[in-house]
C-alpha positions in Angstrom: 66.8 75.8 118.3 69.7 77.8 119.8 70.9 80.8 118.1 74.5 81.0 116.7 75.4 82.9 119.9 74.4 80.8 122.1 75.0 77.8 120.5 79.5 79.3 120.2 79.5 79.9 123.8 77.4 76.9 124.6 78.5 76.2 128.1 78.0 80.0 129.7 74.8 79.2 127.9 74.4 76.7 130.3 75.5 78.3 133.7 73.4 81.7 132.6 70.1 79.2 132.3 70.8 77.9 136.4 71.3 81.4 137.3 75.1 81.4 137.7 76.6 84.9 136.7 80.0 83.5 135.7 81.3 79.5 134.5 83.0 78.3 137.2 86.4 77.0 135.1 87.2 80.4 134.1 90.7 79.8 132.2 88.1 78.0 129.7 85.7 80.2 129.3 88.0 83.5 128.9 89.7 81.6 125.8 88.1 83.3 122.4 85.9 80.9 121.0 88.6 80.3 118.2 91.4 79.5 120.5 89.0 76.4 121.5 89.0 75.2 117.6 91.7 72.5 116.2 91.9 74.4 112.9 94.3 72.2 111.7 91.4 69.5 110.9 89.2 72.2 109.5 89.3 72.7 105.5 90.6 76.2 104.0 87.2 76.7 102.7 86.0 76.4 106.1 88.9 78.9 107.3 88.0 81.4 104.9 84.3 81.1 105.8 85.3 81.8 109.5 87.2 84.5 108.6 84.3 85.5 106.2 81.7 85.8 109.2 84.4 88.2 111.6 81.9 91.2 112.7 84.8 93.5 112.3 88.4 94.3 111.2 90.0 94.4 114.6 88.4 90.9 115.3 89.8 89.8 111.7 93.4 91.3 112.4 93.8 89.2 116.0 92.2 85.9 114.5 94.7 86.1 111.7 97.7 86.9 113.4 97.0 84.5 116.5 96.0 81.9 113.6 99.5 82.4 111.8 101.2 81.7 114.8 99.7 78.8 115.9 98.6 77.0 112.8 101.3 77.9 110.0 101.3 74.7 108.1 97.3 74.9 107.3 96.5 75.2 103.7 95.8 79.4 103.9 96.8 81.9 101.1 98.5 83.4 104.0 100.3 86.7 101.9 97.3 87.0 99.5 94.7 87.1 102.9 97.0 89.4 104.8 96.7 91.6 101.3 92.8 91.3 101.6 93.2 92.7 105.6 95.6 95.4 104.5 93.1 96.9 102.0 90.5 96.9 104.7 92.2 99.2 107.8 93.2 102.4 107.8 97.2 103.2 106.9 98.8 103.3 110.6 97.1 99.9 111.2 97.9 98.4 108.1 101.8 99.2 109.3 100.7 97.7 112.6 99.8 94.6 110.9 102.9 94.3 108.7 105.1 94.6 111.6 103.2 92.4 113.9 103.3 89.2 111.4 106.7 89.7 110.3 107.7 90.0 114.0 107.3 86.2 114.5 106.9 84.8 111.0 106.8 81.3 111.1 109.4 79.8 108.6 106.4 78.3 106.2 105.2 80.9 106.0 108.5 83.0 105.5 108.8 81.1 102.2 106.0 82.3 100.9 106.2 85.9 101.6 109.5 85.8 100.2 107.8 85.0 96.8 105.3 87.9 97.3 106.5 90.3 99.2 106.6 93.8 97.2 104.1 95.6 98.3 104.4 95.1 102.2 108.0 96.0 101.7 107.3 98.9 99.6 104.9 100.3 102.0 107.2 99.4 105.0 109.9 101.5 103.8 107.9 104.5 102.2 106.5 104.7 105.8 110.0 104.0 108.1 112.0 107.0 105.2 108.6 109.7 106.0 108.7 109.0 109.4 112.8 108.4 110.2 112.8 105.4 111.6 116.6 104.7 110.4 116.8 101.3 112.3 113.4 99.8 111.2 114.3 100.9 107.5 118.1 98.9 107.8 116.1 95.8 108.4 114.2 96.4 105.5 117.1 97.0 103.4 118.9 93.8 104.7 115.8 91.9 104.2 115.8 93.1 100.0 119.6 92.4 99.9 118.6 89.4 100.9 115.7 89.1 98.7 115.7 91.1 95.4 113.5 90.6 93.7 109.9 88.7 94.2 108.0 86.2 92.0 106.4 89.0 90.0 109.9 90.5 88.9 109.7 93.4 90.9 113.1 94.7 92.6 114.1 96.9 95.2 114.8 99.7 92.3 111.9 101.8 93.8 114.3 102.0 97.4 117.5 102.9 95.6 115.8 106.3 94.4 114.2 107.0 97.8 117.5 106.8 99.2 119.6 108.6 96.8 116.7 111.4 96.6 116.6 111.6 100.6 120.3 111.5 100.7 120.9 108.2 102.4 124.1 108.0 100.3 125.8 105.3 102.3 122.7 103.3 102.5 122.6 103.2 98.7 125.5 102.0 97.9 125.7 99.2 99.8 122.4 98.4 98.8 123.4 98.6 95.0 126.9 95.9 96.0 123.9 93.2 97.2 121.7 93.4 94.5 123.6 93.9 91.2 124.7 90.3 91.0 121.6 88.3 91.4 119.8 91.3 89.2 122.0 90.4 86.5 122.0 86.5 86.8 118.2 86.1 87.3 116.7 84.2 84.6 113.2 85.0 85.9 113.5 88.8 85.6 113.5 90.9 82.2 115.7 94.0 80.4 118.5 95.3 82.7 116.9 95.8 86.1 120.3 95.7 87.9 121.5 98.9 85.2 120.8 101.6 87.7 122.7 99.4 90.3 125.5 99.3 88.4 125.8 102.7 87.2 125.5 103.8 90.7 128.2 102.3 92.2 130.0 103.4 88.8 129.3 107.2 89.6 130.6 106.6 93.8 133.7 105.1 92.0 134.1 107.8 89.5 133.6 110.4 92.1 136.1 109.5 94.4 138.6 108.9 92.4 137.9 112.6 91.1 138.2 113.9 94.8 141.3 112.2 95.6 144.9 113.8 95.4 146.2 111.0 94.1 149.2 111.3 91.1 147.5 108.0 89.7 144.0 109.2 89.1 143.5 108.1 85.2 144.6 104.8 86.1 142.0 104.8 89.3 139.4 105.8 86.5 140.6 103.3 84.2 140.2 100.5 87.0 136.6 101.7 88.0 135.8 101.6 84.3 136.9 98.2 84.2 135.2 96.8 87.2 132.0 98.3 85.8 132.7 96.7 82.6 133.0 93.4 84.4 129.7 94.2 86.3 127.5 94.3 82.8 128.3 97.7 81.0 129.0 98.0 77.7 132.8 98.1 76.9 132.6 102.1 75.5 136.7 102.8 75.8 135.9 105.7 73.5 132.9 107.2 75.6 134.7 106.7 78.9 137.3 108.5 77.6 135.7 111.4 77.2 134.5 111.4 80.3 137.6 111.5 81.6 138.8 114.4 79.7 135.8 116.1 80.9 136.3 115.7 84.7 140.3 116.5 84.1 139.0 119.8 82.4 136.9 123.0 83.8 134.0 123.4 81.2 135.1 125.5 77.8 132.3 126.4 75.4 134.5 126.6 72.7 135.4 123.1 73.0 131.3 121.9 71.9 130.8 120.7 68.6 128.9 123.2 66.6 127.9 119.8 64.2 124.7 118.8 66.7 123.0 116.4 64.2 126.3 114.1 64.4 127.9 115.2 67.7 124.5 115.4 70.0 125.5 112.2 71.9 128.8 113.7 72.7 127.7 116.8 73.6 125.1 115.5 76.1 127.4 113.4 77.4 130.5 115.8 78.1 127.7 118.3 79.9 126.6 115.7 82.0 129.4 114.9 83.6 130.2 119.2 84.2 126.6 118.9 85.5 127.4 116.3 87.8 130.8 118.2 89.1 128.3 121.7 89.4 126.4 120.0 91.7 129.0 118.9 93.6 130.8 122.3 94.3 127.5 124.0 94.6 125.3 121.5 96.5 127.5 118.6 97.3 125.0 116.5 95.4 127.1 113.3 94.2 127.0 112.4 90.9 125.1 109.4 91.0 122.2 111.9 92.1 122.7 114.3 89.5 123.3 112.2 87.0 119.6 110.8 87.4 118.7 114.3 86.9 120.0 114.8 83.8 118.8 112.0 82.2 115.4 113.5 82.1 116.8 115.3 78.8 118.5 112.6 77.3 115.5 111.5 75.2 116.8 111.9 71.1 112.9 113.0 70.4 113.6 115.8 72.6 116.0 117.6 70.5 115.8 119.6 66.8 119.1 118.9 65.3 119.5 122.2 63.0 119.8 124.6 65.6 122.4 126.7 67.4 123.5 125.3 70.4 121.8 128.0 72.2 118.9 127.0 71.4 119.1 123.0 71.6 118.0 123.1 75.1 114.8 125.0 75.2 111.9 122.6 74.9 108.5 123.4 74.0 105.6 122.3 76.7 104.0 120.3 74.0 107.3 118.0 73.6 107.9 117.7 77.6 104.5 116.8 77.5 105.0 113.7 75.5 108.5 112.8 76.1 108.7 113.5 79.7 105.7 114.4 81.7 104.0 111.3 80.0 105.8 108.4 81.6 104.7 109.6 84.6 101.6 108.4 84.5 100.1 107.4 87.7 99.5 104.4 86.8 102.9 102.4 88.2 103.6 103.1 91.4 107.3 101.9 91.0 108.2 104.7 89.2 106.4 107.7 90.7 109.5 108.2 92.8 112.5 108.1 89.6 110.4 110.3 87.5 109.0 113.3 90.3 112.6 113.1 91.3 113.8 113.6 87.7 111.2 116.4 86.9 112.1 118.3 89.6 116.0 117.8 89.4 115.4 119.5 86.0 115.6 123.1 88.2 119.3 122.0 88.4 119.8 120.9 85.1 118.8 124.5 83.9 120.4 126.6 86.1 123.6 124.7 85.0 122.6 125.3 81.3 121.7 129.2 82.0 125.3 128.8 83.8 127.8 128.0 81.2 126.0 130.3 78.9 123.9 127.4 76.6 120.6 129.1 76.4 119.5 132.3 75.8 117.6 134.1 78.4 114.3 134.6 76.9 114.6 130.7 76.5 115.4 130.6 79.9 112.7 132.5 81.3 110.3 130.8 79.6 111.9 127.6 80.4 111.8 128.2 84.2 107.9 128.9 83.6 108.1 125.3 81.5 109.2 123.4 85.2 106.9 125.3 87.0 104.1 123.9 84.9 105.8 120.7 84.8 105.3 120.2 88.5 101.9 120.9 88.5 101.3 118.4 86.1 103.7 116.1 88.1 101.4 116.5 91.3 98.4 115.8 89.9 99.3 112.5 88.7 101.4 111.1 91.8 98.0 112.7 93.3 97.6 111.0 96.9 100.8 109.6 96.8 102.6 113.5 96.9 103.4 112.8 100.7 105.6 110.2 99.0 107.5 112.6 97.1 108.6 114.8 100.7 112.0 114.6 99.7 112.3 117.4 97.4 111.6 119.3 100.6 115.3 119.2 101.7 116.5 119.4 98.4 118.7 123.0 97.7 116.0 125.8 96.8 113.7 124.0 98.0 111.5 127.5 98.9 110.9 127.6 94.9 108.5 124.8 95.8 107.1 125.2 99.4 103.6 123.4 98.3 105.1 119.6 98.8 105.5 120.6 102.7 102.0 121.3 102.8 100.9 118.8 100.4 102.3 116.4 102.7 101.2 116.8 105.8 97.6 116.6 104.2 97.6 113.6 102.4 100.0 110.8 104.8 97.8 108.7 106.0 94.7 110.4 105.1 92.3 107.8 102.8 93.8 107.4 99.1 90.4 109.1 98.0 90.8 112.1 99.9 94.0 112.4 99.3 93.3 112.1 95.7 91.0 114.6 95.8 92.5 117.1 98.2 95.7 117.2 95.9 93.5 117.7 92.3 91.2 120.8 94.4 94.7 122.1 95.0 96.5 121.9 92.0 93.4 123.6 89.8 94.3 126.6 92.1 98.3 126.5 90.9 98.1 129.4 87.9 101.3 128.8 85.3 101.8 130.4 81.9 99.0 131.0 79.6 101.4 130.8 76.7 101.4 127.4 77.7 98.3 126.3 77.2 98.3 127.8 74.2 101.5 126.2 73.2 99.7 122.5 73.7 96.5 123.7 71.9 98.6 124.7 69.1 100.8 121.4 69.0 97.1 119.7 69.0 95.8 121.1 65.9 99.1 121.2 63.8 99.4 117.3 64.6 96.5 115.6 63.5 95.2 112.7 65.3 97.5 114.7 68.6 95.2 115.2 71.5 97.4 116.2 74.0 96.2 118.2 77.0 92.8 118.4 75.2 91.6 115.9 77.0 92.5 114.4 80.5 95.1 111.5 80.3 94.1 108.1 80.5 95.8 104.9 80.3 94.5 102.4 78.0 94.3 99.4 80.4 94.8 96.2 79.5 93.7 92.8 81.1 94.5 92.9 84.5 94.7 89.6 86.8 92.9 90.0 90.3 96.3 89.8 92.1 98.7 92.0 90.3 99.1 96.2 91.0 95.9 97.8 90.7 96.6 100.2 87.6 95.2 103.5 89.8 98.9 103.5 91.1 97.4 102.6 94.9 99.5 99.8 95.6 97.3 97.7 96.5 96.3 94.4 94.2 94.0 94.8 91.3 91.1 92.8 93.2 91.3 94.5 96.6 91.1 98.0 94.7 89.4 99.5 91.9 88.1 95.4 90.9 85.7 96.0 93.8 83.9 99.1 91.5 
């Protein structure tokens, strides 16, 4: 009996047995032995058997993309089996991939990846922003105004910070007009997830009415107001007022409420927006940057209500711990991005604070050891993913963080693994505080049942299906990640 070798290329076979060196109808016997196959009379279980028995990736990458383009109405899991491939190649390749089946996506296809389409699309623009390919990332971001959100309910929220945070202002905004709308009018997705949208294209508005020289200005603020109303926030005529007065106004401490436990909301709110107008005149950061910033301290749990105002804004490592530092987890790969961002826009936030005189500057100084701590910590958990997070690279100051360069360049495309790993070795050798340390020891033993920093942390992970995100924050789906042990 012939062996499977022989019996695929049965006719060279053949001609090799009568002593001929080469078939004489070579146009037949150059074709791949799949190219000779009607695969649209074969079953999928006999597809995925074929594509079971490939000797290698390279051989599994052209079967699949030749078999996409020539057989697209077979029954094939074609977005889940191109997953599968993806997990399997090294990074540059899986781009390679992406780009060569979207490149001539048949239409039957189309459909489907437009109900499944996140992480491809995710990975596709975290690799066109670290690499600056401006014209490959457009179509991207035409193809999510398009689309925006997938079957799973995840939207292109993730993109908005990486532009904002790389400074693709322009790019932002008009992403934010596409997507608000059908955000806000899905009935498939859940909470606000076209919020951020919103408020961005509320804090473009806002900002240029404040730059303009024009004698109607309030009544400019009062239309953007009521446009953003219209688009889904809450009617707050009150609140926006202050705002207002706040932009109309150069920053008076004497004009603060000294009654924090009823005023706090006001008082955060009125320092925000002279936050965002600092970073303009200093940095030229617009607002709807900055004001992502400062939200990282606009937790109420945050705050002890019977102190001076000096002293409202110094936060103990303990409480940034659990308010802050812990919804950066590692764990969801969506956020990674909004919350290093946020962590490391707090800088800002305090020299603003230090600034206008709010904090006293033993607070200060201990609070500038606080952030250095806090990006440690942030490091470790975005872990492999820190080449990501490049960004704060061209950010203002950025020599009070020149790790992230380096970081970097030795974790994009480098396996997740050994990225992990690389990034963890490192950060052990980052020193910070030891009154910190002893800060979160203390915290642990004054709150019973309070473990934190005592122990490593570690999410408590529920049921996970085989194809949604892997909870190790790889991007990849459960069952082509850490499923496989």
């Amino acid at each position: 009996m012939k062996n499977k070798f022989i019996v695929m290329f049965d006719g060279f076979y053949t001609f090799a047995k009568q002593g001929c060196a080469i078939p004489p109808d070579h146009s037949k016997y150059n074709m791949k032995d799949y190219e000779k196959t009607d695969w649209s009379r074969k079953t999928a279980e006999a597809i995925y058997e074929y594509i079971g028995n490939l000797m290698s990736g390279e051989e599994h990458v052209t079967f699949f993309l030749w078999l996409s383009r020539h057989y697209p109405d077979i029954e094939l899991d074609w977005i889940e089996e191109l997953e599968d491939l993806r997990s399997s190649l090294p990074y540059h390749d899986n781009i390679a991939l992406c780009e060569n089946f979207l490149q001539d996506i048949h239409p039957s296809i189309f459909e489907e990846y437009c109900e499944q389409f996140e992480f491809i699309e995710m990975d596709l623009c975290d690799y066109y922003l670290h690499t600056n390919q401006l014209e490959k990332l457009d179509q991207r971001i035409e193809f999510l105004k398009q689309h925006p959100f997938a079957s799973t309910g995840i939207t292109p929220e993730r993109l908005l910070f990486q532009l904002l945070f790389t400074g693709q202002y322009g790019r932002a905004v008009d992403l934010c007009k596409a997507v608000w709308k059908p955000l806000l009018e899905s009935k498939e997705l859940v909470g606000n997830p076209e919020y951020n949208f919103i408020n961005a294209l509320y804090l473009d508005g806002i900002q240029k009415v404040w730059l303009s020289d024009d004698k109607e200005r309030k009544q400019h603020y009062t239309d953007v107001f009521a446009a953003a109303v219209e688009m889904g926030f809450d009617n707050e005529p009150e609140q926006f007022s202050r705002v207002i007065d706040a932009l109309e106004s150069e920053f008076d401490k004497a004009t603060l409420s000294t009654d924090i436990s009823n005023d706090l909301g006001t008082i955060i709110t009125v320092l925000n927006v002279h936050f965002m107008k600092y970073m303009w005149n200093t940095w030229k950061i617009p607002f709807m940057v900055s004001d992502f910033m400062w939200r990282t301290i606009c937790i109420n749990d945050l705050y002890t209500r019977d102190l001076e105002i000096e002293k409202l804004f110094y936060f103990s490592p303990a409480k940034l711990e659990k308010y802050c530092l812990s919804k950066l987890n590692g764990f969801d790969i969506d956020t990674q991005i909004e919350l290093f961002g946020k962590v490391y826009g707090l800088q800002y936030v305090y020299e603003f604070i230090h600034s206008i005189e709010l904090i006293h500057e033993n607070d200060y100084i201990k609070m500038l050891e606080n952030l250095v701590w806090m990006r440690i910590k942030a490091i470790e958990k975005v872990k492999g993913n820190i080449w990501q997070m490049q960004f704060v690279s061209s950010w203002p100051e950025n020599e009070l963080w020149p790790e992230i360069k380096q970081l970097s360049e030795n974790t994009f495309d480098r396996d997740k693994s050994q990225a992990d790993t690389y990034v963890m070795e490192y950060c052990k050798n980052m020193p910070f505080a030891f009154r910190i340390k002893a800060d979160l020891n203390k915290s642990m033993f004054s709150k019973p049942g309070s473990l934190i920093d005592s122990v490593p942390y570690v999410k408590q992970i529920p049921n996970i299906g085989r194809n949604e995100p892997c909870p190790c924050g790889s991007g990849k789906k459960y069952k082509n990640c850490c499923l496989k042990g």
